[in-house]
C-alpha positions in Angstrom: 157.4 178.7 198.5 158.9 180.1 201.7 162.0 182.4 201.9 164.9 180.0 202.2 162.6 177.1 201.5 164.8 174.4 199.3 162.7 173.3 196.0 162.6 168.9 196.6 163.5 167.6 193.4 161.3 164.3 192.6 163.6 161.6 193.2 162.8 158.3 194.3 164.2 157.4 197.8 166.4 154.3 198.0 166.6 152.5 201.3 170.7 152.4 202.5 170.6 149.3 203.9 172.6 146.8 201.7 172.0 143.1 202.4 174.6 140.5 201.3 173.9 136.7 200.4 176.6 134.6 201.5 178.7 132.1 199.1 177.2 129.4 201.0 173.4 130.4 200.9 170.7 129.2 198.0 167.6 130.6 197.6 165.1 129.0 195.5 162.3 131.2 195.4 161.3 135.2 195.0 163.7 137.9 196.7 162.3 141.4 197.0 164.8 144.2 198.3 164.4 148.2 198.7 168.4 148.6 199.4 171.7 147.4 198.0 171.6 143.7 198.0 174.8 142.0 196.7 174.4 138.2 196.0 177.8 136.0 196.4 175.5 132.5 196.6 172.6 130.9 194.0 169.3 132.1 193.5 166.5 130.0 191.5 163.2 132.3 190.8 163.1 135.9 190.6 164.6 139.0 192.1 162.9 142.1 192.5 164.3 145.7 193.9 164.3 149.7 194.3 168.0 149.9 194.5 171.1 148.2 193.2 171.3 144.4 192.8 175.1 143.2 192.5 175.6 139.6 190.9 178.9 138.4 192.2 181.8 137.1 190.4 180.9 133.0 191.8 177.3 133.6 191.9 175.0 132.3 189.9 171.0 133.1 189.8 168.8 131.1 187.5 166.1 133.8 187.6 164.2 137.0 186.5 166.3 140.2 187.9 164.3 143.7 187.9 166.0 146.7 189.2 167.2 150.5 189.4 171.0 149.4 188.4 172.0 145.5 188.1 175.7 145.0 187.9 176.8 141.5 186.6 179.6 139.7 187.9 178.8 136.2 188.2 176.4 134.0 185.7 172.4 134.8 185.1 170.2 132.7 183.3 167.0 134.7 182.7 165.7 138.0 181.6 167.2 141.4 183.6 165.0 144.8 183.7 166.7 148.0 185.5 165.1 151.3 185.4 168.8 153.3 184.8 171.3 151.2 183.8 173.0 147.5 183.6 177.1 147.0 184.2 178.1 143.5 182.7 181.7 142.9 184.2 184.3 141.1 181.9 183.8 138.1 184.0 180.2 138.3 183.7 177.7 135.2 181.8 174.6 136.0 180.9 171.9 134.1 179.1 169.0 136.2 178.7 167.3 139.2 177.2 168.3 142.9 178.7 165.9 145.9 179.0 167.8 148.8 180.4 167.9 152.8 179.2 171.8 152.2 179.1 174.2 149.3 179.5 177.9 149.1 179.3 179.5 145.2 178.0 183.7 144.6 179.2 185.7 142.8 176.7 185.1 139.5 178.0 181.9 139.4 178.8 179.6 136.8 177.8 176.2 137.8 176.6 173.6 135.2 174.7 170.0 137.4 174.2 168.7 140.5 172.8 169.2 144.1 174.6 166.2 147.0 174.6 168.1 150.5 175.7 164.7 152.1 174.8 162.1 153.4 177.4 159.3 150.0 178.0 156.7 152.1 176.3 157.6 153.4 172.7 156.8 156.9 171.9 154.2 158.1 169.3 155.7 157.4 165.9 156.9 160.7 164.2 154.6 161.7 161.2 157.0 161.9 158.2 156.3 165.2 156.0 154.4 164.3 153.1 156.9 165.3 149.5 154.9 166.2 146.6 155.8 163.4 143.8 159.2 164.4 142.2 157.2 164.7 138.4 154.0 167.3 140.0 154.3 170.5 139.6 153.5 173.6 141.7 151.7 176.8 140.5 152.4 179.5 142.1 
C-alpha cells in the first residue's frame, strides 16, 4: 500500500438515485431498481433491488419484494427478502413470509407468515461433545 494510500473497505455501492411511484401509477409486472425507489401506487409481480425499497402507507404491492432494506408502510401480499434488515411501520399489512438478518415489528402492525432472521444458508451444525454414560467409569 502507498504512503497515505486509504485501505477501501468492501462495501457494496448503492446507486443515489431514488425513484418514486406515484399514488396514481399501477404496475403489473417486474420492477428492478439499483437506488431508493419509494412506491406510493400498486404493484402486481415482483420487485427486485440493490438499495432501499419503501412501501408507502396507501400502497399496496401484490408481489415478491427482494432487497438491501424494505421498509413497510402500506399492504404486501407475498414473500419479502432483504439482505440487512426489514422496518414494518405500525400501519403496515403484510401477508407473507420474511427473510431478513434483522427486522423490527411497531405495535400495530399487521403480520400473517413466518420470519427467517438467519443468514439463507445455515451454518455447519456444531458437533456436540460426546459425555461418557453417567454409570462408566474412568481409570486413570
Amino acid at each position: 500500500m502507498a504512503f497515505g494510500a486509504k485501505k477501501e473497505e468492501n462495501k457494496e455501492i448503492v446507486s443515489s438515485t431514488q425513484s418514486v411511484f406515484a399514488k396514481d401509477l399501477s404496475v403489473n409486472g417486474d420492477i428492478t431498481c439499483d437506488g431508493l425507489l419509494r412506491i406510493e401506487g400498486h404493484i402486481e409481480g415482483s420487485v427486485r433491488g440493490n438499495g432501499e425499497i419503501t412501501i408507502a402507507e396507501k400502497a399496496t404491492a401484490k408481489a415478491e419484494i427482494e432487497g438491501r432494506k424494505i421498509v413497510v408502510i402500506g399492504r404486501v401480499e407475498g414473500n419479502i427478502k432483504a439482505k440487512e434488515s426489514v422496518d414494518v411501520v405500525a400501519s403496515a399489512e403484510i401477508f407473507g413470509d420474511i427473510t431478513t438478518e434483522k427486522i423490527a415489528i411497531e405495535e400495530g402492525a399487521v403480520f400473517t407468515g413466518k420470519c427467517i432472521t438467519k443468514a439463507l444458508v445455515p451454518e455447519k451444525p456444531v458437533a456436540s461433545p460426546s459425555v461418557p454414560p453417567k454409570d462408566e467409569k474412568k481409570i486413570v
